[in-house]
C-alpha positions as a Markdown table, in Angstrom:
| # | Residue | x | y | z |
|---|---|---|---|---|
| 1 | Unk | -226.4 | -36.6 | -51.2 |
| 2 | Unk | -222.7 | -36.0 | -50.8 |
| 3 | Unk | -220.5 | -39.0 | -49.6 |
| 4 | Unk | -219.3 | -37.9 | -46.2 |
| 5 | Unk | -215.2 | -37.7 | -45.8 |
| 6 | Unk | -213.6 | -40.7 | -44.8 |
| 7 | Unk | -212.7 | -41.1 | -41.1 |
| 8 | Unk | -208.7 | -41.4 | -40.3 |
| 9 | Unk | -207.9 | -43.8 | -38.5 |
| 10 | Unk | -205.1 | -43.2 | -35.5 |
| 11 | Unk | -202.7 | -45.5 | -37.5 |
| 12 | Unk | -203.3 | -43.7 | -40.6 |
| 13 | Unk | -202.4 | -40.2 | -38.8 |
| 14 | Unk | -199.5 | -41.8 | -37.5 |
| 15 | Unk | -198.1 | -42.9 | -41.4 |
| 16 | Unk | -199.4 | -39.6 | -42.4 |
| 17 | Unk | -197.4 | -37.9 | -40.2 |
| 18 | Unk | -194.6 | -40.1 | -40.4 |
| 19 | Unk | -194.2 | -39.6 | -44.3 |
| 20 | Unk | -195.0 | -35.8 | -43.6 |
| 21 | Unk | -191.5 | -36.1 | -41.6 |
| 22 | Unk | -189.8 | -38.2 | -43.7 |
| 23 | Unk | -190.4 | -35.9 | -46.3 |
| 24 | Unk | -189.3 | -32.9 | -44.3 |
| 25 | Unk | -186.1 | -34.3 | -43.6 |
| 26 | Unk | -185.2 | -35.4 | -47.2 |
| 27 | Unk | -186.0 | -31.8 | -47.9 |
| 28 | Unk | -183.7 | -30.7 | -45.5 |
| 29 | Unk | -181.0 | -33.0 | -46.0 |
| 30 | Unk | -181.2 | -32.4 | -49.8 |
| 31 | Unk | -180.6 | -28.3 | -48.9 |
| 32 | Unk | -177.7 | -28.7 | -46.7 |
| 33 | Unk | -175.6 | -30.7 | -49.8 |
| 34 | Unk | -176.6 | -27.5 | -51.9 |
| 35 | Unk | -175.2 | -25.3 | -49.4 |
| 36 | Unk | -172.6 | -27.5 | -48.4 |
| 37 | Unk | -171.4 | -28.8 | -51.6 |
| 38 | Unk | -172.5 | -26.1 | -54.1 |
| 39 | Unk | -170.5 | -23.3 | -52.2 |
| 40 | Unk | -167.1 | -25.3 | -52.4 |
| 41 | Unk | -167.7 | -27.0 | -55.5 |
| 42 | Unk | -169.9 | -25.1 | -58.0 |
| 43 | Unk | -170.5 | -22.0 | -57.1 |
| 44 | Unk | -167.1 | -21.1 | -54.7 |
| 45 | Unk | -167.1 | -17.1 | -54.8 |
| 46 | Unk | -170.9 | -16.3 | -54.8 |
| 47 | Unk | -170.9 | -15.4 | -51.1 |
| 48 | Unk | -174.6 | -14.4 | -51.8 |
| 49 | Unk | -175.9 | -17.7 | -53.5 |
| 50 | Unk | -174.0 | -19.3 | -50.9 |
| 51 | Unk | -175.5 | -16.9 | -48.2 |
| 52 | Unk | -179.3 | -18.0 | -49.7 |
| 53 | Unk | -178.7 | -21.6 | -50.1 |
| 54 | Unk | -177.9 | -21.4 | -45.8 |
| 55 | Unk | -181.2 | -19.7 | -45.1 |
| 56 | Unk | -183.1 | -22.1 | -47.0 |
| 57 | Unk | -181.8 | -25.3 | -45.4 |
| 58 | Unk | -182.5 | -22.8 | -42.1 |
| 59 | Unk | -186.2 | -22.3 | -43.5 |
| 60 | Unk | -186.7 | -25.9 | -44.4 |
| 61 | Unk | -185.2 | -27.1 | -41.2 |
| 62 | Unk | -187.7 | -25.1 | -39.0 |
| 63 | Unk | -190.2 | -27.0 | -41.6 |
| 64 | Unk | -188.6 | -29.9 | -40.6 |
| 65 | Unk | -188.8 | -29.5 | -36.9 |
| 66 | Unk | -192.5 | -28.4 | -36.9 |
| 67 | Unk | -193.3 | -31.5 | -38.9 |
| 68 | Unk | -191.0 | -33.7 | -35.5 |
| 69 | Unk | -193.4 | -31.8 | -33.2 |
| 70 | Unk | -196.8 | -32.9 | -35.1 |
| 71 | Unk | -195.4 | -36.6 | -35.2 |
| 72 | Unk | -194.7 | -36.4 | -31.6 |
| 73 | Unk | -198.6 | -35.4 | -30.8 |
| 74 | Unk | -199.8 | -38.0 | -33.0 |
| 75 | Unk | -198.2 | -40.6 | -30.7 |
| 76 | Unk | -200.1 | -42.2 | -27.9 |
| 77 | Unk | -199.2 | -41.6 | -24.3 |
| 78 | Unk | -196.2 | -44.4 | -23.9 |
| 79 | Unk | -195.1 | -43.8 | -27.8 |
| 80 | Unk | -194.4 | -40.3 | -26.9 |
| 81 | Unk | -192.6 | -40.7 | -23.5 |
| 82 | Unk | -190.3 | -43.6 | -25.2 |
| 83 | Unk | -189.1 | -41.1 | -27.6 |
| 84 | Unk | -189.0 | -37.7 | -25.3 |
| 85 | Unk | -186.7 | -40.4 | -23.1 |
| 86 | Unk | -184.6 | -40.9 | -26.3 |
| 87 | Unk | -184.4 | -37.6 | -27.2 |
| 88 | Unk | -183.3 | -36.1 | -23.6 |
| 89 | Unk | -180.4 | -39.4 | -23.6 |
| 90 | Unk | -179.4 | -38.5 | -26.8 |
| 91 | Unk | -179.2 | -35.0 | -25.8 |
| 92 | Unk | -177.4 | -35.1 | -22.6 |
| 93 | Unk | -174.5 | -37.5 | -24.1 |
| 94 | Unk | -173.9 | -35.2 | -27.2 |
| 95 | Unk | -173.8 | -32.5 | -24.8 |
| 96 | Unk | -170.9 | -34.4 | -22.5 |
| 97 | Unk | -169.2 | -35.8 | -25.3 |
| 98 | Unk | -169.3 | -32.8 | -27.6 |
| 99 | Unk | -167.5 | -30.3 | -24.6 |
| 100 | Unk | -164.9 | -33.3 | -23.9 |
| 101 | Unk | -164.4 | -34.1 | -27.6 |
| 102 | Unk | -163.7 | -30.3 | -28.2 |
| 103 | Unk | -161.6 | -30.4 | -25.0 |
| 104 | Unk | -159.1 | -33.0 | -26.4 |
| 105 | Unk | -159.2 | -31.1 | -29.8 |
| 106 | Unk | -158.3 | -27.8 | -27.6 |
| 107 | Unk | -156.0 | -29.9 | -25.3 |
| 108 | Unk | -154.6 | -31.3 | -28.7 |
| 109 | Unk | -155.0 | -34.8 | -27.3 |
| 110 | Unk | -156.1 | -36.0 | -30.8 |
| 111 | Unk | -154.2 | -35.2 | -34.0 |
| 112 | Unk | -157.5 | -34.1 | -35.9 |
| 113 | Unk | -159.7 | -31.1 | -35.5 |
| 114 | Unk | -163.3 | -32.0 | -33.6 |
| 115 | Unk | -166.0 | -31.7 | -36.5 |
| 116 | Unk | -169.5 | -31.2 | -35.4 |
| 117 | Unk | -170.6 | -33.6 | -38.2 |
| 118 | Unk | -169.0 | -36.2 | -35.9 |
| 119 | Unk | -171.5 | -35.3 | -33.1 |
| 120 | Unk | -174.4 | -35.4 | -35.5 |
| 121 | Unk | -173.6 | -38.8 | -36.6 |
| 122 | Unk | -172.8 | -39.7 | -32.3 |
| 123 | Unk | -175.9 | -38.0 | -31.8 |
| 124 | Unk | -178.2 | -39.9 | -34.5 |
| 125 | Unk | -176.4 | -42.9 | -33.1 |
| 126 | Unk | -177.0 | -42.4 | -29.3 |
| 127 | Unk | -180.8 | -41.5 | -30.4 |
| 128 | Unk | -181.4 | -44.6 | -32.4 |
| 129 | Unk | -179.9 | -46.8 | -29.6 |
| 130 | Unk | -182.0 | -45.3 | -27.0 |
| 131 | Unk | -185.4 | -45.9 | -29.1 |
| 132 | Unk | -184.5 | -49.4 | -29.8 |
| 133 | Unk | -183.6 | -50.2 | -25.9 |
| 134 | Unk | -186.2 | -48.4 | -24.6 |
| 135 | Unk | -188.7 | -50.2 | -27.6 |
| 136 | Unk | -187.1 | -53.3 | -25.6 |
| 137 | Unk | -188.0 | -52.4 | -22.7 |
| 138 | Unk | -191.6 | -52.0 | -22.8 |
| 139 | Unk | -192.2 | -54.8 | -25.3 |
């Protein structure tokens, strides 16, 4: 008689799918210093390495995406809305601060060029502060 699979548990799914995203993202982070750094600093002129290394951080970060959507459906009811409350805050401030950040770069109001890595990191920090308060908040 064969041994029947081992049930998952909800908490297993959750670190399953957890490390399933974490992974994702390292993936993705690893092929956006390739293409960032290997077209200025290894390979400068090979428009169609550099070309290849872009669509595979594009591949990898619709990988990466799919994986955020699995994690989200894993979550329980209140789990889920915390982090769909998180993600629409984080959202709408990067939206208003990203159109008057470029506005003062346009306006030159500010003696440096708006970068959109600076609303990445504003974003990632606007995100985390919302899941911690709202984490607060129902605790």
């Amino acid at each position: 008689m064969l041994p029947s699979p081992p049930t998952s548990t909800w908490a297993d799914r959750q670190r399953t799918d957890t490390r399933r995203l974490a992974a994702w993202t390292a993936a993705w982070l690893a092929t956006l210093a390739i293409a960032t750094f290997g077209s200025t600093l290894i390979w400068p002129d090979n428009h169609l390495l550099a070309g290849l290394c872009v669509l595979v951080n594009l591949v990898v970060g619709l990988a990466m995406m799919r994986a955020q959507h699995l994690q989200l459906q894993g979550l329980d009811e209140l789990q889920r809305r915390l982090q769909l409350e998180a993600m629409a805050f984080s959202l709408g401030l990067t939206l208003v601060a990203g159109i008057a950040y470029s506005l003062l770069d346009v306006s030159h109001l500010i003696r440096f060029h708006a970068e959109i890595a600076h609303l990445v990191a504003w974003m990632g920090v606007t995100y985390l502060v919302a899941t911690l308060v709202g984490r607060r908040r129902i605790a």
